[in-house]
Structures are given as C-alpha cells and as structure tokens.
Residue, then its C-alpha position, 0 to 999 in steps of 0.5 A: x500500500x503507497x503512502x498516500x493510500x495508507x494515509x487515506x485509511x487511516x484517515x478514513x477518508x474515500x479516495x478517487x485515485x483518478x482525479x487530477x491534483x492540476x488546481x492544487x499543484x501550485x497552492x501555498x503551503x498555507x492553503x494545502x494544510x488547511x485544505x488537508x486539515x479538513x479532510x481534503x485527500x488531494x491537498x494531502x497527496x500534492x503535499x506528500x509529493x511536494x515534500x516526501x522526496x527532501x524527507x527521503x534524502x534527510x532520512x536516508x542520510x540519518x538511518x543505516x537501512x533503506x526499509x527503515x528510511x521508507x518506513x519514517x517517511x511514511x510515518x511522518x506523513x501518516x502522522x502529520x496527516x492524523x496531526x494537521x488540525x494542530x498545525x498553528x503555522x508558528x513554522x513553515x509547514x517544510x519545517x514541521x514536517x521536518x520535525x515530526x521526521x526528526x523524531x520518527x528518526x530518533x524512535x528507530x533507534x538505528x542511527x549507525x551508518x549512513x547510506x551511500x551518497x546520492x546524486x544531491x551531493x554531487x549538485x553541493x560540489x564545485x564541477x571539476x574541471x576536466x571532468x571526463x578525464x580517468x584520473x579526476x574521475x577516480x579522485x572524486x570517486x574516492x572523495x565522495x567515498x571518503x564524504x560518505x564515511x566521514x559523514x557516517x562517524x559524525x555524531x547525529x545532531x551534527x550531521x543532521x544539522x550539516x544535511x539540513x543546512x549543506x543540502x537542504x538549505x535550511x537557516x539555523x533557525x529552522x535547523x533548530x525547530x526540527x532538532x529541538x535546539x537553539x538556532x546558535x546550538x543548531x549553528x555550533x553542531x554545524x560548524x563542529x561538523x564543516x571543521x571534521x569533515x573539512x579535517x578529514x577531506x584536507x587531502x582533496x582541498 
C-alpha cells in the first residue's frame, strides 16, 4: 500500500485515485494544510509529493537501512496527516514536517551508518574541471567515498544539522525547530561538523 493510500485509511477518508491534483499543484503551503486539515485527500497527496522526496534524502542520510528510511517517511506523513488540525503555522509547514521526521528518526533507534551518497551531493560540489578525464574521475570517486564515511562517524545532531543546512538549505533557525535546539546550538553542531569533515577531506582541498 503507497503512502498516500495508507494515509487515506487511516484517515478514513474515500479516495478517487483518478482525479487530477492540476488546481492544487501550485497552492501555498498555507492553503494545502488547511485544505488537508479538513479532510481534503488531494491537498494531502500534492503535499506528500511536494515534500516526501527532501524527507527521503534527510532520512536516508540519518538511518543505516533503506526499509527503515521508507518506513519514517511514511510515518511522518501518516502522522502529520492524523496531526494537521494542530498545525498553528508558528513554522513553515517544510519545517514541521521536518520535525515530526526528526523524531520518527530518533524512535528507530538505528542511527549507525549512513547510506551511500546520492546524486544531491554531487549538485553541493564545485564541477571539476576536466571532468571526463580517468584520473579526476577516480579522485572524486574516492572523495565522495571518503564524504560518505566521514559523514557516517559524525555524531547525529551534527550531521543532521550539516544535511539540513549543506543540502537542504535550511537557516539555523529552522535547523533548530526540527532538532529541538537553539538556532546558535543548531549553528555550533554545524560548524563542529564543516571543521571534521573539512579535517578529514584536507587531502582533496
């Protein structure tokens, strides 16, 4: 069962899985949750798939295995689906679904090792010149390898805190909303991530 159906069960609310979400697909985050809010199953689906990928991407650099990742994105929607009619707007809609993921993340217990770095790291990185040459190739290669590993050993609150920041382009403040902390504690896990990992990638600087 897909997320959004799932969601709908749970929900308890009819589903008409041909009707277009064309009138929705460009509404403000403000509008869909409370469209959602009040039961609409479309405004839900246009914000699962507005924002269940950079979900996806956070989870899959905080948990060791892929069917947990799956298993927390889906949880946070299936909660923030049952928890709509508490959303005040105090945060962006973004962040607070950044939030319920974060704790869903902390129930698993699992946080050991991150998975394999996917293309949205390779979009935060300087394209090298002469990119078709074997030997560059092979140095990034083995740069985004050591990324990978250097990421997996930091503590978690700062390696979220420099996946929020470094892929998601989040502010410290909302770095803070969606790991409980101050926006200078969330800033502090930042920066004592960018030193480790720069200290562990001097070798490609």
């Amino acid at each position: 069962m897909g997320v959004t159906s799932h969601i709908a069960t749970q929900k308890g609310v009819a589903v008409d899985t041909d009707r277009a979400a064309v009138d929705l697909a460009d509404a403000g985050e403000g509008f869909l949750a409370s469209a959602a809010a009040l039961g609409d199953r479309e405004a839900f689906e246009i914000v699962v798939h507005r924002y269940g990928p950079m979900l996806f991407r956070y989870a899959r650099r905080m948990l060791a295995n892929h069917h947990d990742v799956a298993d927390v994105v889906q949880e946070t929607f299936v909660a923030a689906w049952r928890q709509l009619g508490t959303f005040r707007g105090g945060s962006s809609l973004q962040t607070w679904l950044f939030s319920i993921c974060a704790r869903k993340i902390v129930d698993t217990y699992r946080i050991k090792r991150a998975e394999p770095i996917d293309d949205i790291i390779l979009d935060t990185l300087p394209a090298p010149s002469g990119a078709s040459d074997p030997f560059t190739a092979a140095s990034t290669t083995e740069f985004l390898a050591a990324l990978e590993e250097a990421l997996a050993e930091l503590p978690p609150r700062q390696r979220a805190s420099w996946v929020l920041r470094e892929i998601e382009e989040m502010t410290y403040p909302q770095i803070g909303d969606i790991l409980r902390l101050s926006p200078d504690t969330a800033r502090g896990h930042h920066f004592r991530a960018t030193r480790t990992l720069r200290e562990r990638l001097k070798r490609w600087r």
